[in-house]
TORPA-4810 file (N, C-alpha, C, O; in nm, 3 decimals):
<nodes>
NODE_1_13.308_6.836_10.751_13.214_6.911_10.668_13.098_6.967_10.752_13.055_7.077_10.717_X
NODE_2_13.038_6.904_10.864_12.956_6.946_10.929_12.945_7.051_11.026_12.844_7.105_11.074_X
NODE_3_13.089_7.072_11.051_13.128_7.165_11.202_13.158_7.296_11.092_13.115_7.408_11.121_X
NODE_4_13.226_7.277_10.978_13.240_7.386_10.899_13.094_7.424_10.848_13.074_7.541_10.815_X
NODE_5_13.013_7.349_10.842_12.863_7.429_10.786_12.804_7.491_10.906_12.729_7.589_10.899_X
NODE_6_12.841_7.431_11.025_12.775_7.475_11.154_12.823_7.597_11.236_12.767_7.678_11.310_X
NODE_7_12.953_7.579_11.192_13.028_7.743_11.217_13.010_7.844_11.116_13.062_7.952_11.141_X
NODE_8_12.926_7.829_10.969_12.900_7.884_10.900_12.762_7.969_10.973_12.756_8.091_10.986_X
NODE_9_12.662_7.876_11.012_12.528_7.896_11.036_12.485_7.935_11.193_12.382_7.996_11.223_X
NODE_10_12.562_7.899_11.263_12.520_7.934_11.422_12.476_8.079_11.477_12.402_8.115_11.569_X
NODE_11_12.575_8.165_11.352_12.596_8.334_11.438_12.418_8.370_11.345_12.326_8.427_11.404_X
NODE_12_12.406_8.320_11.198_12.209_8.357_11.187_12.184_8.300_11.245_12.101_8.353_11.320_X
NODE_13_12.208_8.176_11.278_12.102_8.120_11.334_12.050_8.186_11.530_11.955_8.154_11.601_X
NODE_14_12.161_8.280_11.553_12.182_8.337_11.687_12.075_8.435_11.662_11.975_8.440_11.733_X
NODE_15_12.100_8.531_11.538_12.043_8.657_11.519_11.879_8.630_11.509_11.796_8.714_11.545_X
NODE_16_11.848_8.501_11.455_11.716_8.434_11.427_11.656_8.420_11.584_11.542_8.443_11.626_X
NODE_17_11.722_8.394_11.623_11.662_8.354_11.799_11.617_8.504_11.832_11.502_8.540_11.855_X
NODE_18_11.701_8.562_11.831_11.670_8.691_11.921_11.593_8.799_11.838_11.541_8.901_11.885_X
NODE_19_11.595_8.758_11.699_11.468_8.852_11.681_11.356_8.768_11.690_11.248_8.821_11.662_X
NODE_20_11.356_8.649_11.724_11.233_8.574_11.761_11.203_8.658_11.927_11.098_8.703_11.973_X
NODE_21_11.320_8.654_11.978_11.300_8.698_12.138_11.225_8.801_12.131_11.113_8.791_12.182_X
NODE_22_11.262_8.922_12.072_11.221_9.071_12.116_11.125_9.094_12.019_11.036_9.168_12.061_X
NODE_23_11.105_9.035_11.835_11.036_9.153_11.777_10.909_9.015_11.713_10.792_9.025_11.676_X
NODE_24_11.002_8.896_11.724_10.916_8.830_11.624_10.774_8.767_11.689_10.753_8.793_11.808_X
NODE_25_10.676_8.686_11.615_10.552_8.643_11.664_10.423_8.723_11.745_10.338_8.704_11.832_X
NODE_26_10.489_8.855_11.621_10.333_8.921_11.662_10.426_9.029_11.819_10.344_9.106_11.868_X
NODE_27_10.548_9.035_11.879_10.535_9.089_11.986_10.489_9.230_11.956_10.439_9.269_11.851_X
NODE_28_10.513_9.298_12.064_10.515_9.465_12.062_10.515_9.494_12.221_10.441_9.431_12.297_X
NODE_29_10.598_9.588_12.263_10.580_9.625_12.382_10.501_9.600_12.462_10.384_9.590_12.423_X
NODE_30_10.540_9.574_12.632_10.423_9.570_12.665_10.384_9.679_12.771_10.480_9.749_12.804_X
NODE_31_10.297_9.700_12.815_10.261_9.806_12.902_10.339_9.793_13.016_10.404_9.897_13.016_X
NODE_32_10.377_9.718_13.127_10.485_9.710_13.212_10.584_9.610_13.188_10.575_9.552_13.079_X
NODE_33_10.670_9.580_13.259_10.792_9.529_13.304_10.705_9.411_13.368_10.593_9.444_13.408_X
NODE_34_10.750_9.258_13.385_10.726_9.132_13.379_10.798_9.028_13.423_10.887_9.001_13.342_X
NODE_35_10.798_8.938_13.544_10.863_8.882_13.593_10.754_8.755_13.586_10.634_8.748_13.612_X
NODE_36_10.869_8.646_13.532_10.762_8.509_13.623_10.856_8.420_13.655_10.918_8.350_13.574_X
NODE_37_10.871_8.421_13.800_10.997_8.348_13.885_10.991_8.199_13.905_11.085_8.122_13.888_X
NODE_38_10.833_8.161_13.954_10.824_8.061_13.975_10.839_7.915_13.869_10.764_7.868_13.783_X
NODE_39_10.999_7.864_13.933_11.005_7.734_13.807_10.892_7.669_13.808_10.806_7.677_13.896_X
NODE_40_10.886_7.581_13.680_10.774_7.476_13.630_10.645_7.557_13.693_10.552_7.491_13.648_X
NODE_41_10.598_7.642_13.755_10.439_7.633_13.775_10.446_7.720_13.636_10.395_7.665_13.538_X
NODE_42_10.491_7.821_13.621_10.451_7.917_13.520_10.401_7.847_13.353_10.333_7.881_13.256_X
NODE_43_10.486_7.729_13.397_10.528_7.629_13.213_10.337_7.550_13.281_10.231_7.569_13.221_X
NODE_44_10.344_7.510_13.344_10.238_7.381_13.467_10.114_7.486_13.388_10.029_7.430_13.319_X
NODE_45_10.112_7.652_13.405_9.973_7.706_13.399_9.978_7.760_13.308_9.889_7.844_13.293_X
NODE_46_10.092_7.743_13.186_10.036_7.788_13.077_9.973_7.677_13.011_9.889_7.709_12.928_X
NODE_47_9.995_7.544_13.029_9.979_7.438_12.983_9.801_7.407_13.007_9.718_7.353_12.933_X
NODE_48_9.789_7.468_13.142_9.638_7.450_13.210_9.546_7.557_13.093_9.436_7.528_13.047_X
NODE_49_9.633_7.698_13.057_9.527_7.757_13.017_9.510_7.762_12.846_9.437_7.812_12.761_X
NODE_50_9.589_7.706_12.853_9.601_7.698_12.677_9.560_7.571_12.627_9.588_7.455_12.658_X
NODE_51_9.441_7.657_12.491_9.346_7.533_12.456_9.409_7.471_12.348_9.399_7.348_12.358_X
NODE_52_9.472_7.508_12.245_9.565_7.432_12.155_9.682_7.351_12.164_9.793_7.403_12.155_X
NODE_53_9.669_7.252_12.179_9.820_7.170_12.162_9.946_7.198_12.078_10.057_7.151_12.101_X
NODE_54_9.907_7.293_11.963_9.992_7.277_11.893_10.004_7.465_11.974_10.065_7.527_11.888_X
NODE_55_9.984_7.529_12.049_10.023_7.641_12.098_10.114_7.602_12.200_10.217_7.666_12.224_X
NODE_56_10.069_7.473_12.278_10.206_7.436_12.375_10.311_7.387_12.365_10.398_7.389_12.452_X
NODE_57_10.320_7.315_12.215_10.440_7.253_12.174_10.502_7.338_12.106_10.618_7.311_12.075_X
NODE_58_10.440_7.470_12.061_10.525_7.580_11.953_10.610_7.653_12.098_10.721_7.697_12.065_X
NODE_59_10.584_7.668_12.213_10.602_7.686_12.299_10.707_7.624_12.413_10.822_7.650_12.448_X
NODE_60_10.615_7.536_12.446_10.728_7.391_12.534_10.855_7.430_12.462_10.949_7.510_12.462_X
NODE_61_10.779_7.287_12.376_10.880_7.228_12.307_10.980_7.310_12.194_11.091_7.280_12.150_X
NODE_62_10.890_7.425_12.166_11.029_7.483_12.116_11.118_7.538_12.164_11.232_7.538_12.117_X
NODE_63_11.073_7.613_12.293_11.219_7.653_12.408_11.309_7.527_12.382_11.430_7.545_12.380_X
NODE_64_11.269_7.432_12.367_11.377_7.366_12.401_11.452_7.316_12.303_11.574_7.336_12.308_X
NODE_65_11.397_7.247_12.203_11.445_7.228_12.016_11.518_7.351_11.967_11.631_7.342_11.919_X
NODE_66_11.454_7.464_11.979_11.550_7.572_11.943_11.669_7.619_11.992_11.755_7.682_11.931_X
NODE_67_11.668_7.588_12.094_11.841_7.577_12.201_11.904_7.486_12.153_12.023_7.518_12.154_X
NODE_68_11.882_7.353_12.094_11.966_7.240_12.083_12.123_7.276_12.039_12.229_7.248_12.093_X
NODE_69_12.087_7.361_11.897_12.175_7.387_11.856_12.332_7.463_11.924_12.445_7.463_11.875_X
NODE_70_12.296_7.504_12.014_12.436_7.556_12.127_12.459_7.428_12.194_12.551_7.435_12.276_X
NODE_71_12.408_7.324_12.184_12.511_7.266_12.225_12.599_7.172_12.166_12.625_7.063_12.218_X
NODE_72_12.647_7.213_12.057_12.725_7.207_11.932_12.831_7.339_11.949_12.905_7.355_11.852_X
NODE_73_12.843_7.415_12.037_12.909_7.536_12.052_13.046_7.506_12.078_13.122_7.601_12.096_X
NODE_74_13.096_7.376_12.084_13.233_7.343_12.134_13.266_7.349_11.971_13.355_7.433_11.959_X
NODE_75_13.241_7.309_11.877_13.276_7.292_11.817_13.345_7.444_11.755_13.451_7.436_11.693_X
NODE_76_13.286_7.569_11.774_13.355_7.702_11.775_13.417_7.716_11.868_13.513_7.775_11.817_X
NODE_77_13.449_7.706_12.008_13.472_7.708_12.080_13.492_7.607_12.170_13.400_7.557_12.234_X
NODE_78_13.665_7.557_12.183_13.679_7.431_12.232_13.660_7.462_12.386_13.576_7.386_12.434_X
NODE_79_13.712_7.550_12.477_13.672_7.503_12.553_13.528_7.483_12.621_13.512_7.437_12.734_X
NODE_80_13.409_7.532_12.520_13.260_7.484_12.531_13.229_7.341_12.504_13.114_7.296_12.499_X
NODE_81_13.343_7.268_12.485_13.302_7.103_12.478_13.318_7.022_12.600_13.328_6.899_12.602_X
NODE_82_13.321_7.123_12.725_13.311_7.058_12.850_13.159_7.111_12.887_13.126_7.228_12.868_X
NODE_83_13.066_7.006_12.946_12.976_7.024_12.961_12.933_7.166_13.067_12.833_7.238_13.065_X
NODE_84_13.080_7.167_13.172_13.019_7.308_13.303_13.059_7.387_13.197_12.957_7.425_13.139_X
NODE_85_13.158_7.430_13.145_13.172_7.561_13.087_13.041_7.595_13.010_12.982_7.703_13.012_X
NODE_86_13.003_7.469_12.935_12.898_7.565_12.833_12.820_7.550_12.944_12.883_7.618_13.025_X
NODE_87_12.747_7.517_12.989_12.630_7.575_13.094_12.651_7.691_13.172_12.564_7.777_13.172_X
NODE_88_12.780_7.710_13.253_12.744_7.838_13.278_12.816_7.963_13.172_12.839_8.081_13.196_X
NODE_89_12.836_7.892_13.064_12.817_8.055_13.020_12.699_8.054_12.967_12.628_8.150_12.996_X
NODE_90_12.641_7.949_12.875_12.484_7.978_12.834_12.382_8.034_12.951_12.307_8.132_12.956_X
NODE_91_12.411_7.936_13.036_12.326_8.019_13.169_12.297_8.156_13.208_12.193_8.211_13.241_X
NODE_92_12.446_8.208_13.192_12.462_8.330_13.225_12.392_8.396_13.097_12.278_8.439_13.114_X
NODE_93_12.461_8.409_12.943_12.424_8.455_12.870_12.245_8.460_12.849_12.204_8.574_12.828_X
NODE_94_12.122_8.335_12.854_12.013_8.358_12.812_11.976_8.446_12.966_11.887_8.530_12.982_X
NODE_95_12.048_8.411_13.038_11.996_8.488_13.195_11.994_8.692_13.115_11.907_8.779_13.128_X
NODE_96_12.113_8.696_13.048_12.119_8.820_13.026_12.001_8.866_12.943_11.929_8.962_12.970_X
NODE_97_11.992_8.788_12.839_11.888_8.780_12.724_11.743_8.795_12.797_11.666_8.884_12.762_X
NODE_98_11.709_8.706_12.897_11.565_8.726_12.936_11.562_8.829_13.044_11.463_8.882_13.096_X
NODE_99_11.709_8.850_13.073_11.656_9.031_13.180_11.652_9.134_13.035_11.621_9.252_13.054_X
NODE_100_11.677_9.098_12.919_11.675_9.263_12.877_11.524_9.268_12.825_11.453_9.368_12.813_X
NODE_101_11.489_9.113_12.791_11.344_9.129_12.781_11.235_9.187_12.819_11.135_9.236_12.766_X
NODE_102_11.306_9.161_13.000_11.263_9.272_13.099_11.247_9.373_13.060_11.147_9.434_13.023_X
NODE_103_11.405_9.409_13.072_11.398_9.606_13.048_11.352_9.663_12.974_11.310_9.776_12.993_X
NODE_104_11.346_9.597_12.855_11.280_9.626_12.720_11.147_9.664_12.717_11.085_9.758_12.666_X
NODE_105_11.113_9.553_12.793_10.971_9.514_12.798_10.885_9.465_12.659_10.764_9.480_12.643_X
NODE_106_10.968_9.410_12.576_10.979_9.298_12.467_10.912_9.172_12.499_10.859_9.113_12.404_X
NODE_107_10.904_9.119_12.620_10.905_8.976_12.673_10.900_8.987_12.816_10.867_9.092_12.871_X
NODE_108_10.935_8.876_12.882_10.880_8.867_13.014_11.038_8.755_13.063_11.102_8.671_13.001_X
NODE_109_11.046_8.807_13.189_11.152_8.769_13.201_11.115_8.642_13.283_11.057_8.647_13.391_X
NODE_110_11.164_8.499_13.206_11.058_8.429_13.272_11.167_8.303_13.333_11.252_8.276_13.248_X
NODE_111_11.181_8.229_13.449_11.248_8.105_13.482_11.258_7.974_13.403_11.351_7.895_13.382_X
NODE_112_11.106_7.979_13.361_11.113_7.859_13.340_11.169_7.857_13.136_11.204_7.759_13.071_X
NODE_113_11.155_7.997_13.091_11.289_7.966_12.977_11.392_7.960_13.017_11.472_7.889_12.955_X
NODE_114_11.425_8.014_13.106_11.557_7.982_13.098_11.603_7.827_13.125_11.706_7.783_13.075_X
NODE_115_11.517_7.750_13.211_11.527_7.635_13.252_11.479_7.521_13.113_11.518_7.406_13.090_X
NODE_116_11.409_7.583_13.059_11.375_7.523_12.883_11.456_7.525_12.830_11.505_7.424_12.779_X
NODE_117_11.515_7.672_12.816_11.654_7.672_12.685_11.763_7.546_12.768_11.784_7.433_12.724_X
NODE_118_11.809_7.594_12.870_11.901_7.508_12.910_11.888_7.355_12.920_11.968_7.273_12.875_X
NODE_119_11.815_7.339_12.963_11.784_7.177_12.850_11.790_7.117_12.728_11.808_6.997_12.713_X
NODE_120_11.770_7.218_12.615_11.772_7.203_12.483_11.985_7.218_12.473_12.065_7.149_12.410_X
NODE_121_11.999_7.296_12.532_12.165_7.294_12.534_12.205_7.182_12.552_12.272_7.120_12.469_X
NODE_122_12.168_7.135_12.671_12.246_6.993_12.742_12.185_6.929_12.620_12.268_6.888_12.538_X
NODE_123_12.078_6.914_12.596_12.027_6.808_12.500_12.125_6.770_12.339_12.174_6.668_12.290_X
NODE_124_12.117_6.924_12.297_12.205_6.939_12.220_12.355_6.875_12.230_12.425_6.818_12.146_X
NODE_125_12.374_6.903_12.347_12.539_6.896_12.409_12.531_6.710_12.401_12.630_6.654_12.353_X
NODE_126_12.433_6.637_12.441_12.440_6.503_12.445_12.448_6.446_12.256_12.521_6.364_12.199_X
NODE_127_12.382_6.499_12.226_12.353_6.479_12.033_12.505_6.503_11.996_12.580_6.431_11.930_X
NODE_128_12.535_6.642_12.066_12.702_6.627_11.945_12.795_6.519_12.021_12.871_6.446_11.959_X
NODE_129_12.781_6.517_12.169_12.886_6.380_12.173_12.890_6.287_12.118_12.994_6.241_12.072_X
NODE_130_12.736_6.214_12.104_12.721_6.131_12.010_12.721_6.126_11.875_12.739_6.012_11.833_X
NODE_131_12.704_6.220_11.780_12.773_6.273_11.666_12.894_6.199_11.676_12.909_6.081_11.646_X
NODE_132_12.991_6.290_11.727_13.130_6.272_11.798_13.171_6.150_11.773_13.238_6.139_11.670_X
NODE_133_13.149_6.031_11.850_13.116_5.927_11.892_13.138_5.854_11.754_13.237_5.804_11.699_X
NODE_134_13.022_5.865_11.723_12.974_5.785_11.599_13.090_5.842_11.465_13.105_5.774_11.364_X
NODE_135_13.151_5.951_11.483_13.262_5.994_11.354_13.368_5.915_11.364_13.399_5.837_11.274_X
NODE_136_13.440_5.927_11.485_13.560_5.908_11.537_13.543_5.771_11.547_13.656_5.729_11.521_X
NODE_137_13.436_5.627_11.580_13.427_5.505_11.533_13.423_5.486_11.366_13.512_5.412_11.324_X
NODE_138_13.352_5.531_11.287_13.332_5.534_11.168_13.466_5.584_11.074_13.477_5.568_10.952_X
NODE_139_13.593_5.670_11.192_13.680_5.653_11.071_13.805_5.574_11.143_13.913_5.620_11.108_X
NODE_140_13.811_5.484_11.221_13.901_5.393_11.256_13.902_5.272_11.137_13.978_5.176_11.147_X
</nodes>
């Protein structure tokens, strides 16, 4: 029942992400094109300059809570229930996602999401094994 509600909900819940990416929370173009390469310092100095807590956890922590859900992606896709496959295609894929941010100039094409989302994957990816886990004991 759960993988059928989750293959119901994944593809909005995809479309939800990415208009979060490009249009949602107030964005709008920005005057140039935007790179921030450097892992963890960029996450390190937004953390330094931002006075709200609840601005760094809508932030942090949601790069990463909001990814969880792909890693439940095996479940559409069996061979995404090996942990390398889904990483590098998610890899590749948000890699694509935060260069068009670039091009767009929607967003900022930044390392350390990508290194956020991909955590929330694996994270995810650990939750459905254990899901998993816990079904496949529960119906022996």
């Amino acid at each position: 029942m759960i993988k059928k509600l989750y293959k119901i909900l994944i593809l909005p819940y995809t479309l939800f992400l990415l208009y979060l990416m490009f249009l949602g929370m107030g964005r709008s173009m920005m005057e140039d094109n935007a790179v921030r390469l450097k892992p963890i310092l960029s996450t390190l100095w937004f953390i330094e300059e931002t006075i709200l807590w609840t601005d760094i956890v809508k932030i942090v922590i949601g790069n990463i809570i909001m990814f969880m859900p792909f890693g439940f992606l095996g479940w559409c896709f069996p061979s995404l229930k090996d942990l390398k496959n889904l990483m590098y295609t998610f890899v590749s894929a948000i890699t694509i996602v935060e260069g068009l941010q670039y091009f767009t100039r929607m967003g900022i094409f930044e390392v350390d999401d990508i290194l956020l989302n991909t955590l929330g994957v694996y994270l995810g990816w650990l939750l459905c094994r254990g899901i998993e886990k816990r079904i496949s004991r529960s119906a022996l």
